[in-house]
C-alpha positions, 0 to 999 in steps of 0.5 A: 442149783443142782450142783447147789442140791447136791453138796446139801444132800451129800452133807445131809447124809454126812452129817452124824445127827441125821443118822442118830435121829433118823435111829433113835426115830426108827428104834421108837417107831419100832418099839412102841408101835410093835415090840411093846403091844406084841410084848404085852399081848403075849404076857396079857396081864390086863394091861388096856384093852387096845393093847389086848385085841388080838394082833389085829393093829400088829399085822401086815394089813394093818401096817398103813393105820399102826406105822402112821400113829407116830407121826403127828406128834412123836416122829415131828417133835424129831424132825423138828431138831433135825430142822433146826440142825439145817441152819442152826448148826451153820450158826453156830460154826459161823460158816454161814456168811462164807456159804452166802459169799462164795455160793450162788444167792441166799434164796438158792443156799436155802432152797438147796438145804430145803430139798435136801432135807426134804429128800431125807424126810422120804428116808424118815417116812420109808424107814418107819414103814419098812421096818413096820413091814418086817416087825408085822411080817414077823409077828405074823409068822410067829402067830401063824397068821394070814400074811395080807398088806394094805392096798396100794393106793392107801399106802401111797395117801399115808407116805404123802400124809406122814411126809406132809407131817414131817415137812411141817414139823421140820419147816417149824425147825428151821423157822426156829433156828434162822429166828435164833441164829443158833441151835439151842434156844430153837430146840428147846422151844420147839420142844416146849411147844411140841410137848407142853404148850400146844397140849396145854392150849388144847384142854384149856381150849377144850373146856370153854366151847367158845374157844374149842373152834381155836384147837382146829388151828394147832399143828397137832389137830390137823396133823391128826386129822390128816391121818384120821381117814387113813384109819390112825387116829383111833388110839391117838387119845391116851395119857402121854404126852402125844395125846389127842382126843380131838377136836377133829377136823375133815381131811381136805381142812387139814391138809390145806392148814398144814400146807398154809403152816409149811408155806407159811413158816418157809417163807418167813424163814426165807424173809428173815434169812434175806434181810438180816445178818447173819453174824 
C-alpha cells in the first residue's frame, strides 16, 4: 500500500495539470483577493465600499478571513477538474485495467490515488495562504502598516476548513470521472453545477420560504458556513458567479454535510469502480 502511495504521488507531482491548476488557482487567489482590492484602494475611484476600507481585509492580521474567501466556491470549482484528472484521464488512455491487472486490488489503486490527491490539496491550501502572507506583508510595508498575524490556533481551523472544501469538491471530481469513464463530460458537468446549477436552485429556493430549508443541503451553503465563524464569509455576497448571501447554517451542521458529501461521493465512486468495467 505505501509503495502503492508513492507511485500516485510522484505521478501526481509529475502530472503537468497539477501544476497548471495548482498556478492558475494561486494567480487567482492572489489577484483577486489582493492585487485588485490594493489596486483599487489606491486609485479609489468610488468603486463598492468593501473595496475602499482602509487596508483592513488586505493586511497580515486579516490573512485567515481574506486568503479563505476563494475556497468554497472558485478554489473548488478547480480542484474539481483536478478530481476528475485522478481517474478520468486514466480513461481516456486506457491504462486503467492494465493498473487493476498488474497492481494490488482496485479498492487499494483507489485509496492510493485518494491520498495522493489529498497530499496535494495540503499543497493547494499552503500555497494560497503563503502567497496571501507575503502579498499582506508587502502591502503593509508599502503603507507602513503595523505587521500583526492571526492567532495560531484560527489559522489551524481555517487550513482544516479550506482543505475540508477542497477534498469535497475533488471527491465530487472523481465521483464524475469513474461515472463518465472520461474527462470531458465530467468536467463540463461539474462546471455547470458549480457555476449555474446550484446558483440557480439557490435564488429559486430563496424565494419560496417552504423550500429555502432545501439550500441549507447545497455544497455551496455549508461550504460557507464552514468558513463563516472564521470571519470569511461577510463579502461572500456580490454579483459574480460565487455569490452567497446564504441561508447559513451553524458550523458544527456544516462541518458534518461536508463530511456526509465527502464520505458519500468516495464511497459511490469506490461502488461503481469495483463493479463495473472499466473499459
Amino acid at each position: 500500500m505505501i509503495g502503492s502511495i508513492a507511485a500516485e504521488l510522484l505521478l501526481v507531482r509529475k502530472r503537468a495539470s497539477t501544476w497548471i491548476l495548482l498556478g492558475v488557482w494561486v494567480v487567482m487567489a492572489a489577484f483577486f483577493a489582493y492585487i485588485l482590492p490594493y489596486v483599487t484602494y489606491r486609485n479609489d475611484t468610488g468603486t463598492p465600499e468593501r473595496f475602499r476600507d482602509p487596508l483592513t481585509d488586505l493586511l497580515p492580521r486579516s490573512l485567515v478571513v481574506t486568503a479563505l474567501g476563494g475556497f468554497p466556491f472558485f478554489g473548488g470549482v478547480i480542484v474539481l477538474i483536478l478530481g476528475v484528472l485522478t481517474l478520468g484521464s486514466e480513461y481516456g488512455w486506457g491504462t486503467l485495467k492494465t493498473v487493476f491487472t498488474q497492481r494490488p486490488g482496485r479498492l487499494q489503486v483507489f485509496a492510493a490515488k485518494l491520498v495522493a490527491v489529498g497530499v496535494a490539496l495540503v499543497v493547494f491550501v499552503l500555497a494560497v495562504f503563503a502567497v496571501g502572507a507575503l502579498a499582506s506583508v508587502v502591502i503593509a510595508l508599502l503603507e507602513d502598516a503595523a505587521i500583526a498575524w492571526p492567532g495560531t490556533w484560527l489559522t489551524v481551523r481555517a487550513v482544516g476548513a479550506a482543505w475540508l472544501i477542497l477534498a469535497v469538491w475533488t471527491a465530487f471530481g472523481v465521483l464524475l470521472a469513474v461515472l463518465s469513464r472520461g474527462t470531458s463530460l465530467a468536467i463540463g458537468i461539474g462546471i455547470l453545477y458549480g457555476l449555474a446549477i446550484e446558483g440557480l436552485i439557490s435564488a429559486f429556493l430563496d424565494q419560496v420560504s417552504l423550500l429555502r430549508p432545501l439550500i441549507e443541503g447545497l455544497l455551496r451553503a455549508n461550504a460557507y458556513s464552514l468558513v463563516a465563524p472564521l470571519g470569511a464569509a461577510e463579502d461572500a455576497a456580490g454579483n459574480g458567479p460565487g455569490a452567497f448571501s446564504g441561508p447559513y447554517v451553524g458550523g458544527g451542521q456544516a462541518l458534518l454535510v461536508l463530511v456526509a458529501y465527502l464520505g458519500g461521493f468516495l464511497a459511490l465512486a469506490a461502488i461503481v469502480l469495483r463493479r463495473r468495467d472499466v473499459a
